[in-house]
C-alpha positions in Angstrom: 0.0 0.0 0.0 3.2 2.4 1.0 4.6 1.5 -2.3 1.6 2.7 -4.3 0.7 5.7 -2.8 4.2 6.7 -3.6 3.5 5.9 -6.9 0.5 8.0 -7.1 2.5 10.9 -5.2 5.4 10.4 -8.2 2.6 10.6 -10.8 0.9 13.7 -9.3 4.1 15.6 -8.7 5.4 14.9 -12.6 1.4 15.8 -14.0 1.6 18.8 -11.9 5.5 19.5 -13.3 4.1 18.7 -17.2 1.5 21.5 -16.7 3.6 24.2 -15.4 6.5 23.6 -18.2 3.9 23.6 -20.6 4.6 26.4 -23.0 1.8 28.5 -23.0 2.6 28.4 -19.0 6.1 29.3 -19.5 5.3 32.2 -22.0 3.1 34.0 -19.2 6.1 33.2 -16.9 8.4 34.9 -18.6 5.8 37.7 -19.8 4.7 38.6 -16.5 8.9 38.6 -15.3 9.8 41.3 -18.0 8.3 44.6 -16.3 8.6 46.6 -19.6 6.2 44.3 -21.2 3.7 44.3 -18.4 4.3 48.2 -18.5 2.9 48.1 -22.0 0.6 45.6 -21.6 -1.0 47.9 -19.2 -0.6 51.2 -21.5 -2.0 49.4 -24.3 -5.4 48.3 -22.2 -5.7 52.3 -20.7 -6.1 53.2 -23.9 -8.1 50.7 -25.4 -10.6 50.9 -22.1 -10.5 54.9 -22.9 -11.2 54.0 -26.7 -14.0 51.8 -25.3 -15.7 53.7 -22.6 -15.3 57.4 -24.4 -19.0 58.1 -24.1 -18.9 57.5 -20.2 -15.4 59.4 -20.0 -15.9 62.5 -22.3 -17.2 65.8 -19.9 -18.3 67.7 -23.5 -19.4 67.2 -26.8 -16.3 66.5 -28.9 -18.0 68.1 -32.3 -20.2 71.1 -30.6 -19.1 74.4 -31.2 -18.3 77.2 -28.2 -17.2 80.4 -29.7 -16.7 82.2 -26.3 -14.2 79.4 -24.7 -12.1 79.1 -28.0 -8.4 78.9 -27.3 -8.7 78.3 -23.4 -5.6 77.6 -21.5 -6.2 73.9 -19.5 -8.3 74.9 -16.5 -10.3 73.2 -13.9 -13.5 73.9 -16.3 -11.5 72.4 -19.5 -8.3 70.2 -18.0 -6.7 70.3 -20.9 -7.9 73.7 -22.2 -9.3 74.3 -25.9 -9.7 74.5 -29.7 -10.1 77.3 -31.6 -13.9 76.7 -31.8 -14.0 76.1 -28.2 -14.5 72.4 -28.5 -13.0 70.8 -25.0 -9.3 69.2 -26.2 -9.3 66.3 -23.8 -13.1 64.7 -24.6 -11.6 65.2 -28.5 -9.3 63.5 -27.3 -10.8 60.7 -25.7 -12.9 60.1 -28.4 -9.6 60.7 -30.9 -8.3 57.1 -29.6 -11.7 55.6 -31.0 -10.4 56.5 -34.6 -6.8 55.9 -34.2 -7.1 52.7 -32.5 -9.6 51.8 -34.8 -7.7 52.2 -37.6 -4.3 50.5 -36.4 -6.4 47.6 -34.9 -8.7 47.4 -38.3 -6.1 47.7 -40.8 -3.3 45.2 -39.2 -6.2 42.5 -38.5 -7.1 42.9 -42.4 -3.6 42.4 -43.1 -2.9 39.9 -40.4 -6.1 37.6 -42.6 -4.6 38.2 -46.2 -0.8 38.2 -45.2 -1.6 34.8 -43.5 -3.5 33.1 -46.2 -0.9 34.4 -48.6 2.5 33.0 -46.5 0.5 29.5 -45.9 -0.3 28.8 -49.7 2.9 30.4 -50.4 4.7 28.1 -47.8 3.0 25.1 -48.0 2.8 24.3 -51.3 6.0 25.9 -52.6 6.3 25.6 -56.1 5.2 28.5 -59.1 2.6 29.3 -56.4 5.0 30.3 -53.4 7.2 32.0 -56.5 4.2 34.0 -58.1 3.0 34.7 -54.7 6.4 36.0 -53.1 7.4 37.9 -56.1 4.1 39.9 -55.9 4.9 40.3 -52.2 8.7 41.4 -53.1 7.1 44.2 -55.2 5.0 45.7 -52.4 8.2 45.4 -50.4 10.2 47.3 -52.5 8.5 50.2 -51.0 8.5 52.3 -48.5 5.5 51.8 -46.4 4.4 54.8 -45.4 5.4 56.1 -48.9 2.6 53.7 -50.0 0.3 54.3 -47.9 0.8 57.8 -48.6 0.4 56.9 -52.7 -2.9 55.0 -52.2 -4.7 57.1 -49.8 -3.6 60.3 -52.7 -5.2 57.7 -55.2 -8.0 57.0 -53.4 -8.7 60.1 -51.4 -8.7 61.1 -48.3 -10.7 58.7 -46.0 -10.8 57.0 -42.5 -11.9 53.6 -45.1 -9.1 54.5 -47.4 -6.6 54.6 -44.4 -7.4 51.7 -43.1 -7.3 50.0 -46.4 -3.9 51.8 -47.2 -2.5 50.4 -44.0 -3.7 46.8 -44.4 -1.8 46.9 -48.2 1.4 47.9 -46.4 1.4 45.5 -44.1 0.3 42.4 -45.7 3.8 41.5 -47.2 4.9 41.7 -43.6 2.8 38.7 -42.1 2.5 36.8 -45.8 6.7 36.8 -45.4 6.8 35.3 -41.6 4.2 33.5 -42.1 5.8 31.6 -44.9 8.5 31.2 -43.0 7.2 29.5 -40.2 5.2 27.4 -42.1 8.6 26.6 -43.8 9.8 25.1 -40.6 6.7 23.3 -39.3 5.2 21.7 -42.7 7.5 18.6 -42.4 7.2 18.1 -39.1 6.5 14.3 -37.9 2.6 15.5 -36.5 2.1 17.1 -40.5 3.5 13.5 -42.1 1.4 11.7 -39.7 -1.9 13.6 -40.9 -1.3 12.8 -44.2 -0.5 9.4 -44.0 -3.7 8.9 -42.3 -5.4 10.9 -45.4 -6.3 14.0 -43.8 -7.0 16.5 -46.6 -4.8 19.7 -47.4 -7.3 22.4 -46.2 -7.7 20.0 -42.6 -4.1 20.1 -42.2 -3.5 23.3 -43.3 -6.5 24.7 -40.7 -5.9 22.3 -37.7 -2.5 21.8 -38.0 -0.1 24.7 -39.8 -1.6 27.8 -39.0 -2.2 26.8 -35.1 1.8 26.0 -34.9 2.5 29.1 -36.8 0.6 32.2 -34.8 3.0 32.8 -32.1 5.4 34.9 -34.7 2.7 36.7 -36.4 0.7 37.4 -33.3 4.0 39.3 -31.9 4.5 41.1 -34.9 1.1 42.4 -35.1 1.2 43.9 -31.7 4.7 45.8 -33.0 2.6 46.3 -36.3 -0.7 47.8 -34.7 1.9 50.8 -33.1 3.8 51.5 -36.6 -0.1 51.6 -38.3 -1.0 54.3 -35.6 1.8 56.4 -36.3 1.8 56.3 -40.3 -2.5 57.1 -39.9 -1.2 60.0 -37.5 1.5 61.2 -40.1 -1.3 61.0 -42.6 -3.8 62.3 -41.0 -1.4 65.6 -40.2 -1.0 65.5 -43.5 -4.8 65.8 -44.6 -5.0 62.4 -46.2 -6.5 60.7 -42.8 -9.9 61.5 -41.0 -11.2 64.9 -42.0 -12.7 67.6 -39.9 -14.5 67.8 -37.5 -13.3 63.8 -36.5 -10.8 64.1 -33.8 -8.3 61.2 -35.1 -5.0 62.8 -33.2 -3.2 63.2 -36.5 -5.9 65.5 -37.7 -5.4 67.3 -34.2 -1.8 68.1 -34.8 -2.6 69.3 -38.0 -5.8 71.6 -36.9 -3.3 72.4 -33.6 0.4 73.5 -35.4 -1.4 77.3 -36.3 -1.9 77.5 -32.9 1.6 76.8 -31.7 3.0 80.1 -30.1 -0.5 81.0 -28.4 -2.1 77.2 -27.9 0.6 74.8 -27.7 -1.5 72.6 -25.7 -3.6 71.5 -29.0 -0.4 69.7 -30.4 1.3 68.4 -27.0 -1.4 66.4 -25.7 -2.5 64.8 -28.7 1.1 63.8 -29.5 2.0 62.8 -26.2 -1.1 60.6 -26.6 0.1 59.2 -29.8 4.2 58.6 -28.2 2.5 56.3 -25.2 0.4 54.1 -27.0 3.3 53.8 -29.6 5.2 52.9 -26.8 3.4 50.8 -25.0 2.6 48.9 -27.9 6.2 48.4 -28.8 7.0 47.6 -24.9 4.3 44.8 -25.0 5.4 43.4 -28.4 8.9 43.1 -27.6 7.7 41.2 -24.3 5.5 38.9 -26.6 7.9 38.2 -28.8 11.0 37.2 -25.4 7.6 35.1 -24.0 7.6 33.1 -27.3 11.6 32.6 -27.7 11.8 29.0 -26.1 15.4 30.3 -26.0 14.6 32.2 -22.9 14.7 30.6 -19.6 11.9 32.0 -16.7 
C-alpha cells in the first residue's frame, strides 16, 4: 500500500511538473517577469478601455461648437484647455483614440487575414505558387510603407476607409513573409506527415495543423505592427490624407493644432503625447511577446 501511494505521489508531482513547463505556462512566466512588457501591456489596455468607454469618459461634446471658450488655457472647467472653436481638447481627445485605435487595430487585423492566407499557400505548397506569390509580395516590399500608404490614400482620397485599407496593403507582405517562414519550418514536421499518411485533406491540415503551430510569430509582430499603423494614420492624417474635420483622429489634431503653436501649444502636445504612449506601450508589449515566445529564454 506504502509502495503505491508513492506511486500516485510520483505521478501527481510529474502531471503537476508537465502542466507548469507547458509552453503557454512558461510564455506567461516569462511575460509577466519582464516589467517593460507588463508596463505596456497595461498602457495598451488604458487606452483601449479609454477607446471603449469614451461616451462614459468624455465631460463635453467633442464636435459642438463654443465660440466664447475658444483657445482656453487647460483649466479646472477644460483640463486640458481648448480648440479654436472652443471644443474641450481632452473629450476630442478621448474620443480621438476611438479612430486611431480603430484604424491601427482594423487595418493590421485585415492584413494579419490576407498576409496569413498568402504566407500559408505560399509556404505550404511551394512551387510557381510560393514563386508568383512571393514575387508579388517582393514588389509591395520594394516600398517604402508609409510612402505607399501615402500613394494609395492620394489615389484614393482622403478617407478614415481609405486609411485603413492603405494600411492593411502595407502591411500584408509583412505577415505573408513570416508567415511563410514559419510554415517553412513546421510543414514537415513528424505531426504534418502523420496527418497525411492517415489521409487527412490539405485544407484540414493546413487549418488544424499549420496555422495553429504558426501564430505565435505573427501574433508578436502584429502587436509591434498595430503601433507603426497608428503612427503612419497620425502622419497622414497631419498631412490631410486621414480623418477629415470635425473627427478628432490625433493626427488631424496636430494638424488643426500646429497654427496654434506660439498662443495654444496645448492643441499639439497632448495629442502627441497621446500618440508617443500608446506607440510605446505597444512596442514595450510586443517586444515582451515576442521574449515570451523565444523558447530560447529561460523564466
Amino acid at each position: 500500500m506504502e509502495n503505491l501511494k508513492e506511486e500516485q505521489d510520483l505521478l501527481s508531482a510529474s502531471q503537476s511538473e508537465s502542466q507548469i513547463e507547458s509552453p503557454l505556462k512558461l510564455s506567461f512566466l516569462r511575460f509577466k517577469k519582464n516589467k517593460r512588457a507588463v508596463i505596456g501591456f497595461f498602457i495598451t489596455l488604458f487606452f483601449i478601455a479609454v477607446a471603449t468607454l469614451a461616451p462614459w469618459l468624455s465631460p463635453y461634446n467633442p464636435f459642438e461648437y463654443n465660440l466664447q471658450d475658444a483657445l482656453q488655457s487647460p483649466n479646472a472647467k477644460h483640463f486640458l484647455g481648448t480648440d479654436q472653436f472652443g471644443r474641450d481638447t481632452l473629450t476630442r481627445i478621448i474620443y480621438g483614440s476611438r479612430y486611431s485605435l480603430a484604424i491601427g487595430f482594423i487595418g493590421v487585423g485585415l492584413a494579419i487575414f490576407i498576409g496569413v492566407i498568402l504566407g500559408t499557400i505560399a509556404g505550404y505548397f511551394e512551387g510557381i505558387i510560393d514563386v508568383v506569390i512571393m514575387r508579388i509580395i517582393d514588389i509591395f516590399m520594394a516600398f517604402p510603407g508609409f510612402l505607399l500608404a501615402l500613394a494609395i490614400v492620394s489615389i484614393l482620397g482622403p478617407s478614415i476607409f481609405n486609411l485603413m485599407l492603405a494600411i492593411s496593403i502595407f502591411s500584408i507582405p509583412v505577415f505573408a513573409r513570416i508567415m511563410r517562414g514559419e510554415v517553412l519550418s513546421v510543414k514537415n514536421n513528424e505531426f504534418i506527415e502523420s496527418s497525411k499518411s492517415m489521409g487527412a485533406k490539405h485544407f484540414f491540415i493546413i487549418i488544424n495543423h499549420v496555422i495553429p503551430n504558426c501564430m505565435s510569430s505573427v501574433i508578436v509582430l502584429a502587436s509591434m505592427r498595430i503601433a507603426t499603423a497608428i503612427l503612419a494614420a497620425s502622419g497622414l492624417g497631419f498631412l490631410g490624407l486621414g480623418a477629415q474635420p470635425p473627427s478628432p483622429e490625433w493626427g488631424s489634431l496636430l494638424s488643426e493644432g500646429r497654427d496654434y503653436i506660439g498662443t495654444a501649444n496645448h492643441l499639439t502636445t497632448f495629442p502627441g503625447l497621446c500618440i508617443m504612449l500608446v506607440v510605446v506601450g505597444l512596442n514595450m508589449f510586443g517586444d515582451g511577446l515576442r521574449d515570451a515566445f523565444d523558447p530560447k529564454t529561460k523564466v
